[in-house]
N, C-alpha and C positions, 0 to 999 in steps of 0.2 A: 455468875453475873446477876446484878438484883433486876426487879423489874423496871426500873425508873432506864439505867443503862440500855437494856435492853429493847425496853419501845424507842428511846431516844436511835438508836440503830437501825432500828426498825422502818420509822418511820423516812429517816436520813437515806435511805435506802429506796425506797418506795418512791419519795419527790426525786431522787436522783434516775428511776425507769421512766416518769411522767418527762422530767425536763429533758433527755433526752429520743423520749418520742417527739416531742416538741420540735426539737431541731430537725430530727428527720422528715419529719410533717411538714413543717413551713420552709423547708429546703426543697423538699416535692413540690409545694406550690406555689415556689419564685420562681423554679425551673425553665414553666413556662405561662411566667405572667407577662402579657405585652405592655401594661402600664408601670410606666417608672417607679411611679411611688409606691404603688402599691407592693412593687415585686421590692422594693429598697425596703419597704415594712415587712413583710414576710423576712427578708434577710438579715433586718435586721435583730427582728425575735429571736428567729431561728440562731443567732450568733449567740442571743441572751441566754436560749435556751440552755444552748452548751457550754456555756462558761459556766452558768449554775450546774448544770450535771457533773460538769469536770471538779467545780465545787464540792459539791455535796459528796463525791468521792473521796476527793482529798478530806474530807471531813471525816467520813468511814475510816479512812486511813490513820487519820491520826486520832481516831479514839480506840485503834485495835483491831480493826474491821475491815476485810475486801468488803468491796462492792461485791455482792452477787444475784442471783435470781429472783425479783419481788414479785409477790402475790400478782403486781396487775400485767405483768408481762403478757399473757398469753391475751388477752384482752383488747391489748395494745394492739398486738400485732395483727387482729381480726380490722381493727378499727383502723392502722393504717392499711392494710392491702384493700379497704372500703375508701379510704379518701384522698390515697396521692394521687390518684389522674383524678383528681375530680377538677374541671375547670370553673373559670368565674369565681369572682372573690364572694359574691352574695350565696353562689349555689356551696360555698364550699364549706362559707360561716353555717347554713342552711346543715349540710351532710354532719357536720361537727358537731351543731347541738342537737343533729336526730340521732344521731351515734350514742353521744353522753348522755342521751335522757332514757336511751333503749337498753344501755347499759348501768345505768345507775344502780337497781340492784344488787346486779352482780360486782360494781367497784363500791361497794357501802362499808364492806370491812376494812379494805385498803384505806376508805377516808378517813373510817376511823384509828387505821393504823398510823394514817398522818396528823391526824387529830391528838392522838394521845402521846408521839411521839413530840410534836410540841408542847404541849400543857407540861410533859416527863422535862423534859429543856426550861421550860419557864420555871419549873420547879426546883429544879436540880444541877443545872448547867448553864449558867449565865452566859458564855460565850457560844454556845450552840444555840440559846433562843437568843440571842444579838443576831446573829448568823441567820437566823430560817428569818427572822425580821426583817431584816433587809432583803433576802430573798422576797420574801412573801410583798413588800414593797415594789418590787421592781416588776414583779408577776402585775401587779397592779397598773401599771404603765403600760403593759402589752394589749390587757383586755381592753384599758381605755380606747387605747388605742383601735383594735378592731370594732369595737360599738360603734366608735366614733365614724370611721369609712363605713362602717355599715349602716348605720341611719342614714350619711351624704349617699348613699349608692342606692340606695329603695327611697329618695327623694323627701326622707325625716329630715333633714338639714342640710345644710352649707355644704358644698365640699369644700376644705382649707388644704392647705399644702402640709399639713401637719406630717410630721414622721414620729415614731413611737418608740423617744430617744429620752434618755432618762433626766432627772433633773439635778441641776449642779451640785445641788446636798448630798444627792444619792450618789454621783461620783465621788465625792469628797468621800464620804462616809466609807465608800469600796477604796480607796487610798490609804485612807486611816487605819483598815485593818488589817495593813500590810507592812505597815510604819514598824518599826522598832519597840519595844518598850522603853519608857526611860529609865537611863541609869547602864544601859546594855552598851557594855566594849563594842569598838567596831570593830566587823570581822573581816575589814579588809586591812595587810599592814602597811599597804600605800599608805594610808591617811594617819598613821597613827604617829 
């Protein structure tokens, strides 16, 4: 396998352990959220999380590849048994980034495994860096999102009724990459 193949795996691999801790994590903290929006935000991520993990699997998949064990797994799992009972949406944002700034060292290879597994994509596989692009967009929507209740909850701003739901380009765009190519028979013979 050359190297370009292989970080592209690599990496594909690594964001697939992250979005699924994701889900497990903000599925821990809707559990038991008593504010509506907020637990509908955590559920909603947490659904984000795991459609891209199930993604990025099916991506593994169809370039040759199980999903298996990535470098930040063991990490992971120190960092959730630290913050699924953690209550309160401020104490939890609070536990999250004292986690990831305590553990930054030690996830530095991983980033960079995710790092050069896209540059390997941008380079060499145009539909796999389309693919972590739109990922990596829709990641974008989630953080908004929690800075956003985070400043309204420590009384930096507004609180709005927002929910951290994607935008209609960004559905379009996950539609489109589902669509057919043209020129492809239908593969049903109802219609033909």
């Amino acid at each position: 396998m050359d190297d370009a193949r292989a970080e592209i795996l690599e990496g594909l691999n690594v964001f697939r352990a992250l979005e699924a801790w994701g889900a497990t994590l903000y599925a821990a903290w809707a559990a038991d959220e008593p504010d509506p929006q907020l637990r509908a935000g955590h559920l909603i991520i947490g659904e984000r999380e795991a459609t891209h993990a199930r993604l990025l699997a099916e991506r593994l998949r169809a370039l040759g590849k199980e999903p298996g064990p990535a470098c930040v797994d063991a990490i992971l799992a120190v960092q959730l048994a630290e913050l699924k009972d953690v209550k309160g949406f401020v104490a939890q944002l609070d536990a999250l980034k004292a986690v990831t700034t305590r553990d930054a060292e030690r996830m530095a290879g991983c980033r960079r495994a995710l790092d050069r597994g896209y540059q390997a994509a941008k380079a060499t596989d145009p539909a796999t860096h389309s693919f972590l692009a739109q990922l990596y967009s829709e990641e974008k929507v989630s953080g908004t999102w929690y800075r956003h209740m985070y400043s309204a909850l420590t009384g930096k701003r507004e609180r709005t009724g927002a929910l951290p739901v994607l935008a209609p380009d960004q559905i379009v765009r996950r539609a489109d990459r589902v669509r057919p190519s043209s020129g492809e028979p239908a593969a049903c013979s109802a219609v033909a």
